[in-house]
N, CA, C and O of each residue as an XYZ file, in Angstrom:
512
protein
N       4.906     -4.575      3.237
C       4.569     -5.982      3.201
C       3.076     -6.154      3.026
O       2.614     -6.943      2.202
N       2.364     -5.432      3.782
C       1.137     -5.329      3.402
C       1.035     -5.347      2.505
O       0.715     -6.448      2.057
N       1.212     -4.169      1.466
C       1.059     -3.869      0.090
C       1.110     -4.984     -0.508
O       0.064     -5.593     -0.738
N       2.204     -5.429     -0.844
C       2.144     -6.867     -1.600
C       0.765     -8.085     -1.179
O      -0.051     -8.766     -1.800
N       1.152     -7.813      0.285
C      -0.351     -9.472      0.564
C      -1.241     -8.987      0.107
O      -1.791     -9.847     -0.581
N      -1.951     -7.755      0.037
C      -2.912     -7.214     -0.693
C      -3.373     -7.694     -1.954
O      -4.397     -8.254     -2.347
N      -1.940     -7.170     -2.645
C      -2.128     -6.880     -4.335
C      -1.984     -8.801     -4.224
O      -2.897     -9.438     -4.748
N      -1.322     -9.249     -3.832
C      -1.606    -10.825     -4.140
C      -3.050    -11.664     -3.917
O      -3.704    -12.492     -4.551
N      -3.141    -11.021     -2.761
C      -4.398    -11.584     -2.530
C      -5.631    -11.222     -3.690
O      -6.661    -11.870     -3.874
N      -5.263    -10.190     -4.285
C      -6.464     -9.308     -5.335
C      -6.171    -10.036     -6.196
O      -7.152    -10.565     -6.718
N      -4.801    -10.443     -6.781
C      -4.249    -10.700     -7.932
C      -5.472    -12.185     -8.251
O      -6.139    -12.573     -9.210
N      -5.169    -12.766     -6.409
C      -5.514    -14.566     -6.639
C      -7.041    -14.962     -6.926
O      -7.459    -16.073     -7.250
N      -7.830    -13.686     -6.711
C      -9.235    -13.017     -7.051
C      -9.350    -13.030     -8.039
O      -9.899    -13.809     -8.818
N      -8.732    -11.972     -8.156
C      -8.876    -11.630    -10.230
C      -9.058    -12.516    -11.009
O     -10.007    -12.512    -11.794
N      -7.870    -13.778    -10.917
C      -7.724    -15.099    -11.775
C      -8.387    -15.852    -11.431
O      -8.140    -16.927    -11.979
N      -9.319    -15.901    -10.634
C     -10.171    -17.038    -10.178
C     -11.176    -16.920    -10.972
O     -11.581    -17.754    -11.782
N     -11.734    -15.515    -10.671
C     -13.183    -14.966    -10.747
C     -13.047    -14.700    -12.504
O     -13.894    -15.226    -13.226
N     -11.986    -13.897    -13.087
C     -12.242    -13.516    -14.185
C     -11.777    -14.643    -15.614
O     -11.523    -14.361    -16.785
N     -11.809    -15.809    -14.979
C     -11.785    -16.358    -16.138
C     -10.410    -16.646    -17.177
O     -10.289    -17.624    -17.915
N      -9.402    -15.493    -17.013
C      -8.006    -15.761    -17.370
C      -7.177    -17.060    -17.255
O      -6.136    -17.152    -17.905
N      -7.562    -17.994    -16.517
C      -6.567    -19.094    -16.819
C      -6.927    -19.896    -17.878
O      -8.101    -20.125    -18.169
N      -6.015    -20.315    -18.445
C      -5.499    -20.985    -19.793
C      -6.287    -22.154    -19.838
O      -6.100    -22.887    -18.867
N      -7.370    -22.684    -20.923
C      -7.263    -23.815    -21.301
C      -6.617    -25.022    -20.696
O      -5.388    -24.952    -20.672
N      -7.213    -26.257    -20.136
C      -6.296    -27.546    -20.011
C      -5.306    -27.630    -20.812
O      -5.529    -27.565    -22.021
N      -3.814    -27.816    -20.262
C      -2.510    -28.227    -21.252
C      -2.525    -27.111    -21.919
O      -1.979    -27.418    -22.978
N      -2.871    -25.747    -21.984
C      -2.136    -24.642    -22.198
C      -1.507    -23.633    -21.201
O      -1.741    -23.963    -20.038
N      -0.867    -22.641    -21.309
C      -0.051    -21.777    -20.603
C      -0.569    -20.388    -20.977
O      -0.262    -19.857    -22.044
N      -1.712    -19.563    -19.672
C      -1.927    -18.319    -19.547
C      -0.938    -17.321    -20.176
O       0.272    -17.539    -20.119
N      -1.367    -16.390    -20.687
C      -0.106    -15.070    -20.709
C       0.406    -14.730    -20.308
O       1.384    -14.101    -20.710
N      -0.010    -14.978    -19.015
C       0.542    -14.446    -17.463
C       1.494    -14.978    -17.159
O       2.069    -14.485    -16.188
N       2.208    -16.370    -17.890
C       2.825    -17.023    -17.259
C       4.127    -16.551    -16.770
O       4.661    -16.568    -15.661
N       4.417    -16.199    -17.728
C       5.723    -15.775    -17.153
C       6.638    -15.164    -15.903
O       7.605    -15.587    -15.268
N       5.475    -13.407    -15.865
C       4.983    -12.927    -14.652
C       4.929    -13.748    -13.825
O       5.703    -13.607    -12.878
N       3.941    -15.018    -13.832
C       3.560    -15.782    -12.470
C       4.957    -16.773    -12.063
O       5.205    -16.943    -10.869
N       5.574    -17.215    -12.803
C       6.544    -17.917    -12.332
C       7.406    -16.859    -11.724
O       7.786    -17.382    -10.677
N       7.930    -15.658    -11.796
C       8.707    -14.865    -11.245
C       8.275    -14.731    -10.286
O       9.015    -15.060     -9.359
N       6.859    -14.185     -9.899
C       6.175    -14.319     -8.822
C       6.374    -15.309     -7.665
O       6.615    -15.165     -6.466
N       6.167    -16.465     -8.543
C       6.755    -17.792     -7.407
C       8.029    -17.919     -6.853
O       8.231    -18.360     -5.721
N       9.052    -17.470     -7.773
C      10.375    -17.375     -7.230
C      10.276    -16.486     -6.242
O      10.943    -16.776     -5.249
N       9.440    -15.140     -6.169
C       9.937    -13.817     -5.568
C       9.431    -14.520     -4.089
O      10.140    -14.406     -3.089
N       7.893    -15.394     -4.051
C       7.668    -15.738     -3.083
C       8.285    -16.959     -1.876
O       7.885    -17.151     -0.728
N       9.521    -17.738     -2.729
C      10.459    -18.215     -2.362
C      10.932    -17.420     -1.614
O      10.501    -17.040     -0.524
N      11.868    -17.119     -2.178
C      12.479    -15.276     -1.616
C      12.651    -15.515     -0.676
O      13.421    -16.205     -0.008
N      11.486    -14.597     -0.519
C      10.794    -14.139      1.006
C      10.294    -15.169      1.565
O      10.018    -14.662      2.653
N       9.945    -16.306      1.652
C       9.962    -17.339      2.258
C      10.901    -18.009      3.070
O      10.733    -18.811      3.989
N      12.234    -17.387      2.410
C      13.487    -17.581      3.104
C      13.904    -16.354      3.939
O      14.150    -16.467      5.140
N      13.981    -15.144      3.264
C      14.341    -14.003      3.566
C      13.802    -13.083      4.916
O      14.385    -12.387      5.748
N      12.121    -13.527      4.634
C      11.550    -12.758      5.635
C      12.194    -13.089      7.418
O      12.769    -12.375      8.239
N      11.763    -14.432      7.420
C      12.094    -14.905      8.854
C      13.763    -14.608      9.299
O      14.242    -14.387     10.411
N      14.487    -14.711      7.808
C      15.539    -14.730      8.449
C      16.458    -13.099      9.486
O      17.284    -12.910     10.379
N      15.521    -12.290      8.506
C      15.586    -11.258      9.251
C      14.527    -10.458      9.944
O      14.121     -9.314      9.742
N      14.139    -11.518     10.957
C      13.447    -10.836     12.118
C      12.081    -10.890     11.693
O      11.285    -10.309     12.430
N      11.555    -11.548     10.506
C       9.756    -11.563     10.767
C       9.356    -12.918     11.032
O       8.586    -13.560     10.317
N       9.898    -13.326     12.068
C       9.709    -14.767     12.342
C       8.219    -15.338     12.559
O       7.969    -16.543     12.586
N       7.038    -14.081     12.745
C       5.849    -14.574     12.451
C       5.040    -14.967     10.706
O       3.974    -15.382     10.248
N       6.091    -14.604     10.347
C       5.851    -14.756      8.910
C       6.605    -16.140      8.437
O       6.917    -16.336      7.262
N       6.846    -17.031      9.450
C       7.702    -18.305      8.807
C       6.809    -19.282      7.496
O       7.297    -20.109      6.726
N       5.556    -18.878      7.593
C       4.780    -20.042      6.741
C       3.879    -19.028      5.700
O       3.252    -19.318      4.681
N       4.070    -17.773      6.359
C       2.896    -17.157      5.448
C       3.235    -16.962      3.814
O       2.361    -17.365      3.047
N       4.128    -16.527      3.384
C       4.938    -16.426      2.162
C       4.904    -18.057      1.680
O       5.593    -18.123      0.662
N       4.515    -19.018      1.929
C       4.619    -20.593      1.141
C       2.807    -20.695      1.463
O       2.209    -21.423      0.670
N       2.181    -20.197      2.261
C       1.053    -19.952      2.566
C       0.610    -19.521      0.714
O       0.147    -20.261     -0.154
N       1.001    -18.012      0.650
C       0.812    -17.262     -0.032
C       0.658    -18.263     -1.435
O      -0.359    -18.521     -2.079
N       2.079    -18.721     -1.646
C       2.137    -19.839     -2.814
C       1.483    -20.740     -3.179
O       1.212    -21.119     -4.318
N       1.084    -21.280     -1.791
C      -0.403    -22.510     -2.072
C      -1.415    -22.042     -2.358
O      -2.226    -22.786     -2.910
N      -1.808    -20.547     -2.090
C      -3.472    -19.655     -2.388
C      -3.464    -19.465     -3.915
O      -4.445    -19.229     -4.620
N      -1.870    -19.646     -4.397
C      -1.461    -19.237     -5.777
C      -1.747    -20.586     -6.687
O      -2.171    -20.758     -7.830
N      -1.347    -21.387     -5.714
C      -1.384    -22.863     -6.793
C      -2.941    -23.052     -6.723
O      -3.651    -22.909     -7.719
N      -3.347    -23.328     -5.683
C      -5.389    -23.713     -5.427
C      -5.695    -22.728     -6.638
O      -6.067    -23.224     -7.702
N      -5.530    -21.145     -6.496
C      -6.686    -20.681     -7.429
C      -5.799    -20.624     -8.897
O      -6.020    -19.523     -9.400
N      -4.983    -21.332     -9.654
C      -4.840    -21.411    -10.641
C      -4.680    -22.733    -11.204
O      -4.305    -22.870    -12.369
N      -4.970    -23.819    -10.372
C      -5.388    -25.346    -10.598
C      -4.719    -25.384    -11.889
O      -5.298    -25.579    -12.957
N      -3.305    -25.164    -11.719
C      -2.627    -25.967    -12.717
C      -2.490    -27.091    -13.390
O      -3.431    -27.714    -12.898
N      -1.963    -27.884    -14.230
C      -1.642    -29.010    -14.541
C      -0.576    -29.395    -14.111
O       0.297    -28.623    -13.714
N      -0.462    -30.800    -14.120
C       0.417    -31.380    -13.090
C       1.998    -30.685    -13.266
O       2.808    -30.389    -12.389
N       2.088    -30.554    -14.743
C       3.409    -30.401    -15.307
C       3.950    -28.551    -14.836
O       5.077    -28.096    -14.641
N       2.640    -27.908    -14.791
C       2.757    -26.387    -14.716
C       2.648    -26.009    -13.013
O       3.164    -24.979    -12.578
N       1.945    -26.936    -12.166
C       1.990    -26.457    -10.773
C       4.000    -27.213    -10.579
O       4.812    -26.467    -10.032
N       4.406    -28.412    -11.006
C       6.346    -28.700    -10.870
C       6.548    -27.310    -11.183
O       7.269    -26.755    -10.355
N       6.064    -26.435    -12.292
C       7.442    -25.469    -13.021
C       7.560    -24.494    -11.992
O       8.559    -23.831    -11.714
N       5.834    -24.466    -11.168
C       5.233    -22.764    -10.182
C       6.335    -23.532     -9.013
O       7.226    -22.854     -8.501
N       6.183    -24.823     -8.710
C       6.989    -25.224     -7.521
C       8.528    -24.857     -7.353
O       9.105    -24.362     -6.386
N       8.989    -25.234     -8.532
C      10.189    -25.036     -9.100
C      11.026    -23.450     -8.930
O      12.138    -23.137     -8.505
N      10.025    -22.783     -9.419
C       9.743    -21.226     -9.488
C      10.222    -20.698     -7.618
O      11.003    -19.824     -7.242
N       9.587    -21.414     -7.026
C       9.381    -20.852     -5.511
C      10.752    -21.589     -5.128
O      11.667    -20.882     -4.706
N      10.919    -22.778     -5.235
C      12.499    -23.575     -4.810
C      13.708    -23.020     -4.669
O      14.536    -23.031     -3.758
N      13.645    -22.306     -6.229
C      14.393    -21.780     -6.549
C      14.853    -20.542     -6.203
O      16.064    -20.330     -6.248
N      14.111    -19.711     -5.874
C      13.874    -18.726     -5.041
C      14.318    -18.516     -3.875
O      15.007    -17.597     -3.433
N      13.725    -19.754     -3.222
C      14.511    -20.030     -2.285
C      15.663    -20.422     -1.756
O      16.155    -19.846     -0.785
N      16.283    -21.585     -2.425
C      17.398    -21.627     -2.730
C      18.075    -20.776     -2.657
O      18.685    -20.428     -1.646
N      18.108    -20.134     -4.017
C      19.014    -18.626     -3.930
C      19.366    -17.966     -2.943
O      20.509    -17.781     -2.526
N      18.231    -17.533     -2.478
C      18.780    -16.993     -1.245
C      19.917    -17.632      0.028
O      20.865    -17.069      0.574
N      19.288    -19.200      0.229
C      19.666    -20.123      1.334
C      21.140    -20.237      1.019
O      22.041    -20.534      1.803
N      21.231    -19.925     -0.377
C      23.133    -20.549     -0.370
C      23.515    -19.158     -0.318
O      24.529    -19.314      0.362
N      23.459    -17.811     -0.544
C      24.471    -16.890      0.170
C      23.391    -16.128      1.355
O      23.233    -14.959      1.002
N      22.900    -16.320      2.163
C      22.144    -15.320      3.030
C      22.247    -16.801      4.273
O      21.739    -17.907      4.086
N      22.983    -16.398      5.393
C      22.883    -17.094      6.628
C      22.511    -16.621      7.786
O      22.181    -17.379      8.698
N      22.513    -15.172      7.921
C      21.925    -14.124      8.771
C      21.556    -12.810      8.013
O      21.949    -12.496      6.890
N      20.617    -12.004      8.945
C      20.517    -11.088      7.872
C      21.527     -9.937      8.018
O      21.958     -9.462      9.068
N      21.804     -9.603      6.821
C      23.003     -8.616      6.824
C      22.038     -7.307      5.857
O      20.863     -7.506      5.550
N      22.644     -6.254      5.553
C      21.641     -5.287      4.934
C      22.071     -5.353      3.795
O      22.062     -4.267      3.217
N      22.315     -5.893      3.428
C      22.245     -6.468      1.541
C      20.949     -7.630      1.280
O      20.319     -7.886      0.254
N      20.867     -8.139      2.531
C      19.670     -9.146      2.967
C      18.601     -8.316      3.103
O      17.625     -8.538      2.386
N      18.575     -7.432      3.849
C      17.407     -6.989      3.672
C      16.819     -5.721      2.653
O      15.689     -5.244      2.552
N      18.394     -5.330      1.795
C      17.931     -4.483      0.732
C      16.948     -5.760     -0.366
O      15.875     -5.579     -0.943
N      17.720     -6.857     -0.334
C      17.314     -7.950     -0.996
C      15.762     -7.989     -0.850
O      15.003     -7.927     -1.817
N      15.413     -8.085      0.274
C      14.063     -8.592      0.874
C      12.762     -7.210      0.367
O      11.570     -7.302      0.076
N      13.735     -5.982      0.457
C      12.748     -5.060     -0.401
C      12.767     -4.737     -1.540
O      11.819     -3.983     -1.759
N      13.306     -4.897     -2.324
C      13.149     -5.384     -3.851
C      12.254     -6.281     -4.100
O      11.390     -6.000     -4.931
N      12.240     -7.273     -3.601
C      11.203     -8.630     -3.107
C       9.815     -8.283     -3.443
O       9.034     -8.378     -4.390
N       9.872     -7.707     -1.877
C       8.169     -7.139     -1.987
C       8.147     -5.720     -2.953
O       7.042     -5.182     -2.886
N       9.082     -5.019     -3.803
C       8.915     -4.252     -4.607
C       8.799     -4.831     -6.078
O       8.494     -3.987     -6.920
N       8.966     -5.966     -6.476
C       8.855     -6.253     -7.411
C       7.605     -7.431     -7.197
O       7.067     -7.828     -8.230
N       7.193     -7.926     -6.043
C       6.621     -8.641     -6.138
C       4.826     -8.252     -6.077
O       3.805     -8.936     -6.004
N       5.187     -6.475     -6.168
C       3.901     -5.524     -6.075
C       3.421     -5.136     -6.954
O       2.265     -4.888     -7.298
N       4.777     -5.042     -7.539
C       4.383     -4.402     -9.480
C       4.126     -5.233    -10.263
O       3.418     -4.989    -11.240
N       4.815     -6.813     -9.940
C       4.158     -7.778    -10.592
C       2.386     -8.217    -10.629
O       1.467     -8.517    -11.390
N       2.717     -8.004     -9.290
C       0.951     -8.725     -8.881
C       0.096     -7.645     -9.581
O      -1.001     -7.814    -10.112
N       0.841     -6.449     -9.475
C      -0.314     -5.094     -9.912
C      -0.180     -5.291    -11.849
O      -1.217     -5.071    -12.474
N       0.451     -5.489    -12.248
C       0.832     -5.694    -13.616
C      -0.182     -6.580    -14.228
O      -0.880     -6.284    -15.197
N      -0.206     -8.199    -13.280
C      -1.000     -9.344    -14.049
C      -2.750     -8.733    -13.802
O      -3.669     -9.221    -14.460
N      -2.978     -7.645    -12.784
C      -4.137     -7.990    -12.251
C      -4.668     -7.214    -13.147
O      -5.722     -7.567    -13.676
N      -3.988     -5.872    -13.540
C      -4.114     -4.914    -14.607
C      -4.310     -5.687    -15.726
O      -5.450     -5.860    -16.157
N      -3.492     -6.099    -16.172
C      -3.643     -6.839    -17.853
C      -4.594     -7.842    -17.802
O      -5.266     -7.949    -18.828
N      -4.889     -8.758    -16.720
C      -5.265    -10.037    -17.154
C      -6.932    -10.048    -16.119
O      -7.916    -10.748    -16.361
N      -6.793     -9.178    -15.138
C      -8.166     -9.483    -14.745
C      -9.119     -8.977    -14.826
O      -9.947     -9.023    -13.916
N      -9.268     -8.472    -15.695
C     -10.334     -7.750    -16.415
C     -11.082     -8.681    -17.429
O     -12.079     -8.191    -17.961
N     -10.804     -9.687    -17.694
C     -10.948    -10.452    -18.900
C     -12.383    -11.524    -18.607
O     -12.756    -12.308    -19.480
């Protein structure tokens, strides 16, 4: 779990500092990546607490707002990042009611994809 707040937190660096976000009324390269991202952080927004990291109830939507501030979307592109995380959540909320270990194989995929992502955009895009 670490791992991931890390690489996110670097990721939300990278894009601040290096200049990569898109033009007003255009869409970064990244985008795509980043909306998955938002879903993954849904996720676990749902996922984490439900199995047993109940100090983590806000940090994962935490995480999402550090995501929206440093990429000062447009109105239309912070709905899609929102959307992204909802949905995410969602998903989970309609089959996961306790955690069972499909829940929490779920929950590490999560932060396994949500590591390689962050490490992926920070690689390609923050260097720029």
């Amino acid at each position: 779990m670490r791992l991931t707040a890390l690489l996110l937190a670097f990721l939300l660096a990278a894009c601040g500092v290096s200049g990569a976000r898109a033009a007003e009324g255009s869409t970064p390269p990244y985008e795509t990546d980043l909306m998955r991202l938002a879903e993954i952080l849904g996720g676990l927004h749902y996922l984490r607490p439900l199995c047993g990291m109940s100090a983590e109830a806000q940090s994962w939507r935490g995480e999402m707002q550090g995501l929206i501030d440093t990429e000062q979307p447009s109105d239309s592109r912070r709905a899609r990042l929102v959307a992204a995380f909802n949905q995410g959540y969602n998903s989970y909320a309609q089959v996961y009611r306790t955690c069972t270990p499909a829940a929490a194989v779920a929950v590490q995929r999560q932060l396994d994809e949500g590591a390689r992502l962050s490490h992926e955009i920070v690689v390609r895009y923050g260097g720029n």
